[in-house]
C-alpha positions as CSV (number, residue, x, y, z in Angstrom):
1,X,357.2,110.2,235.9
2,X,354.4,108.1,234.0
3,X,351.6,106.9,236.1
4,X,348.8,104.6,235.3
5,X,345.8,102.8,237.1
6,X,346.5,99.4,238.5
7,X,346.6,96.9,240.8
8,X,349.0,97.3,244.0
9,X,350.2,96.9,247.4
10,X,352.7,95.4,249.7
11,X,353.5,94.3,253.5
12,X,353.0,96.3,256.8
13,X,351.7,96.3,260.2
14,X,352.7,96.2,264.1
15,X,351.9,97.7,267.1
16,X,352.4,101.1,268.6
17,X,352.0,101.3,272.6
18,X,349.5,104.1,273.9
19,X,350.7,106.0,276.9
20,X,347.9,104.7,280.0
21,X,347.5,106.1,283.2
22,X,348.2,103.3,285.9
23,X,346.9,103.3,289.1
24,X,349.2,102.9,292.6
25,X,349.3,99.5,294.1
26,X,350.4,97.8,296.9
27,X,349.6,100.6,299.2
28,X,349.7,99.7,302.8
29,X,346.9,102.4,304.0
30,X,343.8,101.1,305.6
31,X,340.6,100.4,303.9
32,X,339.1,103.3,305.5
33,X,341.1,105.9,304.4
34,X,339.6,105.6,301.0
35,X,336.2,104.9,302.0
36,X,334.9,108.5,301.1
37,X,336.6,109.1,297.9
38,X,335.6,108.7,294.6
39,X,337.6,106.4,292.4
40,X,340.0,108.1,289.8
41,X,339.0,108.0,286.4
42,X,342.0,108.0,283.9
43,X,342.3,111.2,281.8
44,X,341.9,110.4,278.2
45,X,344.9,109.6,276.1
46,X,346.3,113.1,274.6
47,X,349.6,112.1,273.6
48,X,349.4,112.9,269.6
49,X,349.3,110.5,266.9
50,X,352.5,110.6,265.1
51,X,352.2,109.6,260.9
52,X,354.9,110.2,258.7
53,X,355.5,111.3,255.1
54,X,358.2,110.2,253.0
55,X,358.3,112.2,249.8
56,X,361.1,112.7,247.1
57,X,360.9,116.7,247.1
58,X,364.3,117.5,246.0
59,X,365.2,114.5,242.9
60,X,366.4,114.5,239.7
61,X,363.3,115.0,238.4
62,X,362.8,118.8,239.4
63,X,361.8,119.8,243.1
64,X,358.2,119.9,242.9
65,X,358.0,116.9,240.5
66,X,356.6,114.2,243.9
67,X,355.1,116.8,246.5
68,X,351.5,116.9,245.9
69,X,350.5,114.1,247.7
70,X,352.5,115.4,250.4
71,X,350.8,119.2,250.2
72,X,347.4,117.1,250.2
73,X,347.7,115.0,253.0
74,X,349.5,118.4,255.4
75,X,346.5,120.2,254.4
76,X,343.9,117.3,255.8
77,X,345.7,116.9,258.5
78,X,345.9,120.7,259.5
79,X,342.1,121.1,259.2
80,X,341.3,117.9,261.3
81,X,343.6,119.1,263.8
82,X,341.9,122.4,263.5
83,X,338.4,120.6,264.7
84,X,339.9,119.0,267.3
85,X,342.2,116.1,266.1
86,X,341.2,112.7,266.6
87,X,339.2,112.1,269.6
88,X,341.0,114.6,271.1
89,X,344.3,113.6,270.0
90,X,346.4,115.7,267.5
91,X,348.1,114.5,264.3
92,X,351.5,115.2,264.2
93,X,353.6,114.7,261.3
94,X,357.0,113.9,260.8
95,X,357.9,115.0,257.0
96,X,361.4,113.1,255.3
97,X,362.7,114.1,251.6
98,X,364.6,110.9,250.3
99,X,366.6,113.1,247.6
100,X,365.0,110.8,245.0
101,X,367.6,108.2,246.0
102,X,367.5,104.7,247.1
103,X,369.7,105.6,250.2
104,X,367.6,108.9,251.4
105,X,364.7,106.4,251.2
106,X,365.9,104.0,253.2
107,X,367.2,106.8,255.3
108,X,363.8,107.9,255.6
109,X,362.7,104.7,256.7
110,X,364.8,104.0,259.6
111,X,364.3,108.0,261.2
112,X,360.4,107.5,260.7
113,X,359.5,103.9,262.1
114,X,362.4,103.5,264.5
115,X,363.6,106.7,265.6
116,X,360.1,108.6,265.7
117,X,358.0,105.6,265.8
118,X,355.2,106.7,263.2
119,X,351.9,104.3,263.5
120,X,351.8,105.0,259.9
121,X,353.5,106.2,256.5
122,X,350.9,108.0,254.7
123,X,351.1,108.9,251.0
124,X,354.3,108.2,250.3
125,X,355.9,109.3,246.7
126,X,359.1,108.1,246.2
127,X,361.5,108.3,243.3
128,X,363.2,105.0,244.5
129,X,361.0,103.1,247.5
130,X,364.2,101.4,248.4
131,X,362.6,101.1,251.7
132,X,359.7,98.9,251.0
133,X,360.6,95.8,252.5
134,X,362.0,97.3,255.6
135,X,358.4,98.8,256.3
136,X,356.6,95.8,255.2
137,X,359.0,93.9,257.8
138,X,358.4,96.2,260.7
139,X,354.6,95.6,259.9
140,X,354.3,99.5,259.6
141,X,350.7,100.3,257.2
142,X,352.0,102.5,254.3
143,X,348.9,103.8,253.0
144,X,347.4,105.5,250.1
145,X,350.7,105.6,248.7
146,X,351.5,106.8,244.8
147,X,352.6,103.4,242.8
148,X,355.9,105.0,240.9
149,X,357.6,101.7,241.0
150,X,356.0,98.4,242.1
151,X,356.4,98.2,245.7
152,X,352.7,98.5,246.0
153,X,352.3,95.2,244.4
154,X,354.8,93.3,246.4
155,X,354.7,93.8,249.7
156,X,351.9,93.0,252.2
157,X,351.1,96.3,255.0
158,X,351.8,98.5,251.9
159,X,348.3,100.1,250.7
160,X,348.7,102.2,247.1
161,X,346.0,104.9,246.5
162,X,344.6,102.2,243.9
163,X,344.3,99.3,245.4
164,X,345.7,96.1,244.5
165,X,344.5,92.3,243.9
166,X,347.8,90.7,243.9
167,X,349.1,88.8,246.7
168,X,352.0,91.0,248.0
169,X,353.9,88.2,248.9
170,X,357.1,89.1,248.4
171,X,357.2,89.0,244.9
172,X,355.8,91.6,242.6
173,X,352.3,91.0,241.7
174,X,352.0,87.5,240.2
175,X,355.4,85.8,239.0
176,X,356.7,88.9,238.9
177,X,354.1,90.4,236.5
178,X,351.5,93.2,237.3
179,X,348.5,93.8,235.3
180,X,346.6,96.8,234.0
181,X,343.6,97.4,231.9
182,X,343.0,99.0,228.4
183,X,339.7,101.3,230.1
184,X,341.8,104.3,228.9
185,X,341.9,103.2,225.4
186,X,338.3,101.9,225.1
187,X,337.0,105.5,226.3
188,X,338.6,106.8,223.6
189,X,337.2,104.6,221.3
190,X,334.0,104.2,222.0
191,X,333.4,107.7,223.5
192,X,335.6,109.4,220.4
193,X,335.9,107.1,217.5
194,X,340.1,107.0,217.6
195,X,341.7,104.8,215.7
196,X,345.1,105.7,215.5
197,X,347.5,106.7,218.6
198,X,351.0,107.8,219.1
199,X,353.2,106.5,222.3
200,X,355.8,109.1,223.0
201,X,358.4,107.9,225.5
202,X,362.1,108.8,226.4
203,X,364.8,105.9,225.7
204,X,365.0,105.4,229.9
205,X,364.2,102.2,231.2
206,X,361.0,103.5,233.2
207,X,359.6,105.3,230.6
208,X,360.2,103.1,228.0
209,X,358.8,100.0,229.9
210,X,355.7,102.2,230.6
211,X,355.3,103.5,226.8
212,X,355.4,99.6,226.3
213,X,352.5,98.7,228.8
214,X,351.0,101.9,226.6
215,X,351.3,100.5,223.3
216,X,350.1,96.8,224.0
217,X,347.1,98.0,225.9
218,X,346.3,100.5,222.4
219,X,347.1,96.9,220.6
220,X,344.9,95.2,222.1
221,X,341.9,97.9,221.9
222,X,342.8,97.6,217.8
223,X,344.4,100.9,217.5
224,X,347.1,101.5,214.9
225,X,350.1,102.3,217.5
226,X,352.8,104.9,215.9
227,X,356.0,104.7,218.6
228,X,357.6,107.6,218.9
229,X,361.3,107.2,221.4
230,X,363.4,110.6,221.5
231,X,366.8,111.1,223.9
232,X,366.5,111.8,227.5
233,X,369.1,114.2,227.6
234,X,368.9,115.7,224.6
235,X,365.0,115.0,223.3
236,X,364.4,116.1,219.3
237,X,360.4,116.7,219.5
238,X,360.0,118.4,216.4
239,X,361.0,115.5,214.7
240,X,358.2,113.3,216.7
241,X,355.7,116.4,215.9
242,X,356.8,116.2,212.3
243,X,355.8,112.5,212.5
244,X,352.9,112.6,214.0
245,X,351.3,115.0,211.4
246,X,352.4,112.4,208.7
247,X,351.1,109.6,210.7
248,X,347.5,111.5,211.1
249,X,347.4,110.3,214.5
250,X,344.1,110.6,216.6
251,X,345.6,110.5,219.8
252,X,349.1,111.2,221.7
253,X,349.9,109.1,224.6
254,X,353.2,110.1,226.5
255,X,355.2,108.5,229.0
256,X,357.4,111.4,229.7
257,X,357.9,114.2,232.4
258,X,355.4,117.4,232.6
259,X,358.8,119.4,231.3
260,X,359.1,117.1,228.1
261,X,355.3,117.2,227.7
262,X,355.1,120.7,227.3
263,X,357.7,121.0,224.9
264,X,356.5,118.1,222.7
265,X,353.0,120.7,223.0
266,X,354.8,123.7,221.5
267,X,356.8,121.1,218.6
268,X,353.1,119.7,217.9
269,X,351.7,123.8,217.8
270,X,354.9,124.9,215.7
271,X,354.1,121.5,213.2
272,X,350.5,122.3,212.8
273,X,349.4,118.9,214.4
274,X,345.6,118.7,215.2
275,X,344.6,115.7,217.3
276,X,341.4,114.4,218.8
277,X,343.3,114.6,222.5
278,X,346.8,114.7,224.2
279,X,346.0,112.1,226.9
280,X,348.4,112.9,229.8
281,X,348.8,111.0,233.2
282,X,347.8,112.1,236.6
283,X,350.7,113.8,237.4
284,X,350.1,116.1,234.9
285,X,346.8,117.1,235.8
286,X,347.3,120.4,237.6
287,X,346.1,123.5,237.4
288,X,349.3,125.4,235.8
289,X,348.4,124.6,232.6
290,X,348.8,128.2,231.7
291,X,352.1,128.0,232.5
292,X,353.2,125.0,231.3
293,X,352.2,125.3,227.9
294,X,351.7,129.1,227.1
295,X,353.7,128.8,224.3
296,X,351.2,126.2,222.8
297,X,347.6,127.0,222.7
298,X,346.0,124.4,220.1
299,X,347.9,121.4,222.0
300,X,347.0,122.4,225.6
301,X,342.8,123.0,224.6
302,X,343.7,119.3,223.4
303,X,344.9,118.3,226.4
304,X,343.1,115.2,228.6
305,X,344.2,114.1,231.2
306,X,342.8,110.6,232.6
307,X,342.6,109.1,236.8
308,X,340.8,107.1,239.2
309,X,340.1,110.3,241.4
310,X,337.7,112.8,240.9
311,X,338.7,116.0,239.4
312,X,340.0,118.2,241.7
313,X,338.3,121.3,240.0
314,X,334.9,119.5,240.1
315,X,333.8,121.9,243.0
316,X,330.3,121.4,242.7
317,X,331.1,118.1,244.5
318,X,331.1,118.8,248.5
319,X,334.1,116.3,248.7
320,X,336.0,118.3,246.3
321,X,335.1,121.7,247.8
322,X,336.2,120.4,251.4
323,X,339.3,119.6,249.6
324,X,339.5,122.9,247.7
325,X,338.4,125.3,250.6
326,X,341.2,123.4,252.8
327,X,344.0,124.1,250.3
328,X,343.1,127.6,249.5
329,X,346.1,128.9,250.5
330,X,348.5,126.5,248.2
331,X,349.6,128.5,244.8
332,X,348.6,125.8,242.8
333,X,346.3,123.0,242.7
334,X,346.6,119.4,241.5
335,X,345.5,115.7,241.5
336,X,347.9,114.3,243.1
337,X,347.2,116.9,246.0
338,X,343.9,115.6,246.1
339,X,344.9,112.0,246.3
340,X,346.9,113.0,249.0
341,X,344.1,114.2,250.8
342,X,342.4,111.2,250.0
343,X,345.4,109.2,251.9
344,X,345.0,111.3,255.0
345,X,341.5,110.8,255.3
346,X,342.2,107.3,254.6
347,X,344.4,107.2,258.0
348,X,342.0,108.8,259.8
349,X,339.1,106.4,258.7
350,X,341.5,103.4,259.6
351,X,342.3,105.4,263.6
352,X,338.7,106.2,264.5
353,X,338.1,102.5,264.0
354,X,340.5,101.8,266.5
355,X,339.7,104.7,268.9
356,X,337.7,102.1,271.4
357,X,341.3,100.0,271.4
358,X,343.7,101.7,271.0
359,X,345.1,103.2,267.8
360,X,348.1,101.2,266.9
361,X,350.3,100.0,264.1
362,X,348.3,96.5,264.0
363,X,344.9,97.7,264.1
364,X,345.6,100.4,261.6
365,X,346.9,97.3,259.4
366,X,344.1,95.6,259.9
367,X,341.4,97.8,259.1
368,X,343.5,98.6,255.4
369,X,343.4,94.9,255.0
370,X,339.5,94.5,255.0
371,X,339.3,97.6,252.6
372,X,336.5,97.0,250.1
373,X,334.9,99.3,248.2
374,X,336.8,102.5,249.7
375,X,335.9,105.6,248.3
376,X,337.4,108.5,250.9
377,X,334.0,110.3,250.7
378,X,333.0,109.6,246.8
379,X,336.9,110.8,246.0
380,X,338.2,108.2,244.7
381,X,337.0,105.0,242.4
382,X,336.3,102.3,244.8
383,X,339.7,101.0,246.4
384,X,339.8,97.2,247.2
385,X,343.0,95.1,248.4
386,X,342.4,91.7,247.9
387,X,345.2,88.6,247.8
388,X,344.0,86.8,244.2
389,X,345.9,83.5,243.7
390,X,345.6,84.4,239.7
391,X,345.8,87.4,237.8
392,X,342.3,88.2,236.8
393,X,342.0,87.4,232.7
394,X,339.2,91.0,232.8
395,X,337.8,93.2,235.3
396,X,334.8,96.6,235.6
397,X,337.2,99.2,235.6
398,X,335.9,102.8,236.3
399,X,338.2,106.0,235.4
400,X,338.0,109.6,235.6
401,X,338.0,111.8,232.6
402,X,338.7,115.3,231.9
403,X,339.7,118.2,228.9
404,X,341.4,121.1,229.5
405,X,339.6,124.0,228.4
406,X,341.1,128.1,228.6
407,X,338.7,129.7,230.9
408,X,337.3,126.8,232.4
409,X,340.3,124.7,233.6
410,X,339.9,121.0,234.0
411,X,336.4,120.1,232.8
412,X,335.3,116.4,233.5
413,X,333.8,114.4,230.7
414,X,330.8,112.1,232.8
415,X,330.6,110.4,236.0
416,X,333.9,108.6,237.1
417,X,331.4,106.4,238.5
418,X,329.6,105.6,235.7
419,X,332.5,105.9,233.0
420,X,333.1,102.0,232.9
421,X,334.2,99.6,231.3
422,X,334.9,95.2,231.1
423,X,338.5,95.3,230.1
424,X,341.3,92.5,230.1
425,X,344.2,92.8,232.2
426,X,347.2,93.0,230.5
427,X,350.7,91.6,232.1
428,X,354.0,94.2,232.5
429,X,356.8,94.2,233.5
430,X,359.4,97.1,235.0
């Protein structure tokens, strides 16, 4: 599914009770049978710290289409367990696959908050969050969730991997508008001298709504937009490839699945298109390139592929190598796996600052509420939730950038955190 940078978040937070030892009272025994013992101390709290993780791993869109996060935030967990939990106490998680469908979400919800009481949701991906407002109203913190539909930006105690400056009220970002920024586009720009760009989307609703956000961000950047819609079920990509050479189009945006994408790839190959780059979204940005597009070798040494995480090849980073040495033993590797593991750190941040109290649903809440600035070790571009009364008219924006070379893998192009850029915010709608 198409995913952008944005602003987002939602509603959650309450309170999990911690299992105390009590001391007897209203013993009848004399004073002086206790005189020479030492007073009990209570033994520290081992019960394990339950978090759960709704993903959609069997849906429509193929079974491995929404479990990376999922694979990234297993694999954190597993090593910090491995070094001795959290103060002592062991994460355990409690794992529910919606099916992709509204119902399996909210499904989902109800087994994970009221049946096995999870303090937290943790990098949720969900086809269909039908669930949202039934987390946000048991004030359960759903954090570093991926932001497939808006729930992220309507509900408060729900905390997207991006962050979000709208106030999660209820209603989705601001009147029922979200904003995004035209960074990507001004990269390309500047950095590349494009001029003209293609918008390749599927006639479905999400897609299509998302190649729109595309192609008025590209507008507003003063590209020359070529809009390019083929069938879901039965897509005709050589006649976009066809179109594209005629066009002489600098860039190829796409708001379609990592199947479609690669078969637009070998329609592009088998047309002779050349383009600067084939700009892809993060969920695209895994390392089976190879795979995916064997049968198109000019399109995939175009391929970019554009974030607000660091690439998880950049192993000479010691965030990214902690993430990479962790997840050795996954066949494949990918972004979103690395924003997962971002989530999961993100949790555990949010519990050790409530070690002292107790770590519960509230005080969990409450520390994702005062995020500012939040990296997860230098992983991500800094994360801020804030409740904005207007949409912001421009905003800094920082991204991550990186080509696809044969040999080399994901290469990144600069610093994420110096890649930046004033933008104006743009309103959407899904």
């Amino acid at each position: 599914m198409p995913r952008r940078r944005r602003s987002r978040a939602a509603e959650a937070a309450a309170a999990v009770l911690l299992l105390t030892l009590a001391t007897a009272c209203g013993s009848r025994l004399p004073e002086s049978d206790f005189e020479h013992r030492e007073r009990a101390t209570p033994a520290p709290d081992a019960t394990p710290v339950r978090v759960g993780i709704i993903t959609s791993a069997t849906s429509p869109v193929g079974g491995s289409a929404f479990t990376g996060p999922r694979d990234g935030a297993k694999a954190y967990f597993e090593r910090l367990n491995a070094r001795g939990g959290l103060a002592g106490r062991r994460i355990e998680v409690r794992e529910c696959d919606d099916g992709g469908s509204g119902v399996g979400n909210n499904t989902c919800v109800h087994r994970l908050i009221d049946e096995d009481k999870v303090v937290a949701l943790v990098a949720t991906t969900a086809l269909d969050y039908a669930g949202a407002a039934r987390v946000s109203h048991a004030r359960v913190p759903d954090i570093g969730g991926q932001p497939i539909g808006a729930a992220y930006d309507t509900w408060p105690h729900l905390y997207g991997i991006y962050g979000s400056l709208a106030p999660r009220d209820g209603t989705t970002g601001w009147d029922g508008k979200q904003y995004g920024g035209t960074e990507v586009y001004r990269y390309f720009k500047r950095e590349h001298g494009a001029r003209t760009a293609a918008v390749v989307s599927y006639n479905q609703a999400a897609s299509a709504a998302y190649a729109r956000l595309v192609e008025q961000g590209l507008k507003a950047e003063g590209y020359k937009v070529v809009t390019e819609q083929v069938d879901f079920a039965l897509p005709n990509f050589r006649a976009v490839a066809a179109d594209l050479k005629e066009q002489g189009a600098d860039l190829v945006f796409d708001a379609v699945d990592g199947h479609g994408n690669a078969r637009l790839c070998e329609a592009m190959d088998a047309a002779g298109v050349e383009v600067t780059a084939k700009v892809t979204n993060v969920q695209n940005w895994t390392s089976t390139v190879p795979d995916d597009y064997k049968d198109a070798p000019r399109c995939r040494n175009a391929l970019w592929a554009t974030g607000s995480s660091r690439n998880f090849e950049d192993t000479g980073n010691a965030a990214v190598r902690e993430f990479r040495d962790a997840t050795n033993g996954l066949r494949t590797h990918s972004q979103w796996q690395l924003e997962g593991w971002a989530a999961a750190m993100w949790f555990t941040d949010a519990a050790k600052s409530c070690a002292g109290q107790g770590i519960t649903r509230a005080c969990v809440d409450a520390y994702m509420n005062r995020s500012r600035g939040y990296t997860a070790g230098g992983l991500l571009v800094p994360v801020a939730f804030e409740h904005l009364a207007e949409p912001p008219a421009s905003r800094r924006t920082c991204l991550s950038v990186a080509r696809w070379e044969d040999g080399r893998g994901w290469v990144s192009q600069g610093d994420m955190d110096r890649t930046c850029f004033d933008v104006p915010q743009l309103p959407y709608q899904q």
